[in-house]
C-alpha positions in Angstrom: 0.0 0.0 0.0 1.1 3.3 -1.1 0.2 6.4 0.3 1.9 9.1 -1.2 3.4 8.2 -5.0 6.6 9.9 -6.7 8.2 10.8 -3.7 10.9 12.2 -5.3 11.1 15.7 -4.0 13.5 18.8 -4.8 13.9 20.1 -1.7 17.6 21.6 -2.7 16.0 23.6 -5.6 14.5 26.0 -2.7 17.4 26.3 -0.5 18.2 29.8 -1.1 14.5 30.7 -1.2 14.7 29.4 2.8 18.2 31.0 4.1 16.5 34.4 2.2 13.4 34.2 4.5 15.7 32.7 7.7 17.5 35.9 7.1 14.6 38.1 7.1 13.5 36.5 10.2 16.6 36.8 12.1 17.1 40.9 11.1 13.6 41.8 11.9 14.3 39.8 15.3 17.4 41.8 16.0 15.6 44.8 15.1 13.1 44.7 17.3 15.3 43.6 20.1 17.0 46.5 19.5 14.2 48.9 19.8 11.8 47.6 22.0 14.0 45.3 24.3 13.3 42.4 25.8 10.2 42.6 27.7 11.9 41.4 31.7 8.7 40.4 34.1 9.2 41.4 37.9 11.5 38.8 38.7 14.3 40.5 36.4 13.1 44.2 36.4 12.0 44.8 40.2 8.4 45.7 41.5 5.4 44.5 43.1 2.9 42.0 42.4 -0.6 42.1 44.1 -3.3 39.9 43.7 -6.9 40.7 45.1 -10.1 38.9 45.3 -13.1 41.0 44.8 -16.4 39.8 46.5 -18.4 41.2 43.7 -17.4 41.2 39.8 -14.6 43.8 39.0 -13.3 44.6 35.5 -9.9 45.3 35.1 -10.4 48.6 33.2 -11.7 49.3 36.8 -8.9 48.4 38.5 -7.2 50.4 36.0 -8.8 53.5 36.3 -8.5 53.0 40.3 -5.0 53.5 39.8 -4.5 56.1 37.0 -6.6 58.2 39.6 -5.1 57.7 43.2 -2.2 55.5 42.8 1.1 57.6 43.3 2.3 58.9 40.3 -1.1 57.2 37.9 -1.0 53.9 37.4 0.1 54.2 33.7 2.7 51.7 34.1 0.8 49.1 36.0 -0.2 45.3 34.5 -3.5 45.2 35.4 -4.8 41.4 34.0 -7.7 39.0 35.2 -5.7 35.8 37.7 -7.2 32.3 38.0 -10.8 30.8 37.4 -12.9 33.8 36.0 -15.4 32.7 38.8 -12.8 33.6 41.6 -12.9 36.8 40.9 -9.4 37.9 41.0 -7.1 40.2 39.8 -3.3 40.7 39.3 -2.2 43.9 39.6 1.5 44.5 38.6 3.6 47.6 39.5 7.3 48.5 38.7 7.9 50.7 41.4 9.0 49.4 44.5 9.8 50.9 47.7 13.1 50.7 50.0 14.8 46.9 49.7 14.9 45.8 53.5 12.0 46.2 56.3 8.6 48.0 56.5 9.4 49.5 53.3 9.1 46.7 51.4 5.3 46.6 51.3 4.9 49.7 50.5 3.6 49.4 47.1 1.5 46.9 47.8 -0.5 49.1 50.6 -0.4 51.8 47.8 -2.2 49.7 45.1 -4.9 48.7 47.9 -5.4 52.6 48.9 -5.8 53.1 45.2 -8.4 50.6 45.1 -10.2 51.3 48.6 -10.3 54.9 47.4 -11.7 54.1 44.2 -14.5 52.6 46.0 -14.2 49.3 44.1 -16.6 46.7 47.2 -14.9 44.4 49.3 -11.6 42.6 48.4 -8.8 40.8 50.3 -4.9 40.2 49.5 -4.3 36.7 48.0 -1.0 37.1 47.8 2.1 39.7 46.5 5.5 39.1 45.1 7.9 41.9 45.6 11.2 42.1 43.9 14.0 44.8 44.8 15.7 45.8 41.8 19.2 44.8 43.4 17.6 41.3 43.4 16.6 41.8 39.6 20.2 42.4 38.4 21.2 39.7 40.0 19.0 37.8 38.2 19.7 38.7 34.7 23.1 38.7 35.8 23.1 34.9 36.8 20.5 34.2 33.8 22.1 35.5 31.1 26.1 33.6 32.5 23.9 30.4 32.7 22.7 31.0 29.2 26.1 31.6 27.9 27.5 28.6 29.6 24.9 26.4 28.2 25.7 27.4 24.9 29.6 26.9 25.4 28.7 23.5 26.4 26.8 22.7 23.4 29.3 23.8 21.7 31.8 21.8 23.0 29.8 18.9 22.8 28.8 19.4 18.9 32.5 19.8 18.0 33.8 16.9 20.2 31.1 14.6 18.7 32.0 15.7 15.0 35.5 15.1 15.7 34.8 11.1 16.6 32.6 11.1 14.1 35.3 11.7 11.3 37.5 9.7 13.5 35.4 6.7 13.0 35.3 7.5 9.4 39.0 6.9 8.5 
């Protein structure tokens, strides 16, 4: 039984054709790299993470406009985004500022984004949870990602060539 029939296929006739569009690729890549960066979450940046639970529905271009109006400085930089089950009722509230790196002033944030939200008159909600990230931390972060990337690659690299090496070994 044959499924497919001539399967004699050219695929060396459209080799340029591929390395012109992995080129494109690549270059458009860079380019945005370049101008927009790589997006870093709050583990790698710095900030707070707040998640609240609602007892009554909330959109998030509520919460949003809760914190262009009373959070310090407008919320314009804030990830505001629905968290969990939709029937849970809760949302994640991301900001990039964060307060001193050591004691009280760590939750400062945090208490900010719920004074926002209290002021903005928004019902009933309760912390589930926050993540805060000093920016020190962050560095050090990228800092240890990016060498563990590098060294990764190194070892790839050393393993491709030593296996190419036995392989033409093994040949002669």
């Amino acid at each position: 039984m044959h499924i497919f029939k001539n399967t004699n296929y050219d695929f060396l006739r459209w080799r340029y054709h591929a390395l012109a569009i992995s080129w494109v690729i690549i270059l458009a890549g860079i380019g945005v790299l370049m101008t927009k960066g790589i997006p870093r979450g709050v583990e790698f940046a710095g900030g707070t993470v707040v998640i609240e639970k609602f007892d009554q529905a909330v959109s998030v271009q509520q919460v949003r406009g809760a914190l262009d109006r009373f959070y310090p400085g407008g919320g314009q930089e804030a990830v505001v985004q629905s968290y969990g089950d939709p029937s849970q009722r809760q949302i994640m509230i991301r900001v990039p500022q964060v307060g001193g790196e050591a004691g009280a002033a760590l939750t400062g944030s945090a208490d900010q984004v719920e004074s926002a939200l209290r002021a903005a008159n928004l019902g009933n909600f309760t912390r589930q949870g926050t993540e805060i990230v000093g920016p020190t931390v962050g560095r050090e972060l990228t800092s240890k990602g990016l060498w563990a990337t590098v060294l990764s690659l190194l070892g790839i690299l050393i393993y491709l060539a030593s296996a190419s090496s036995s392989a033409s070994a093994s040949e002669r």
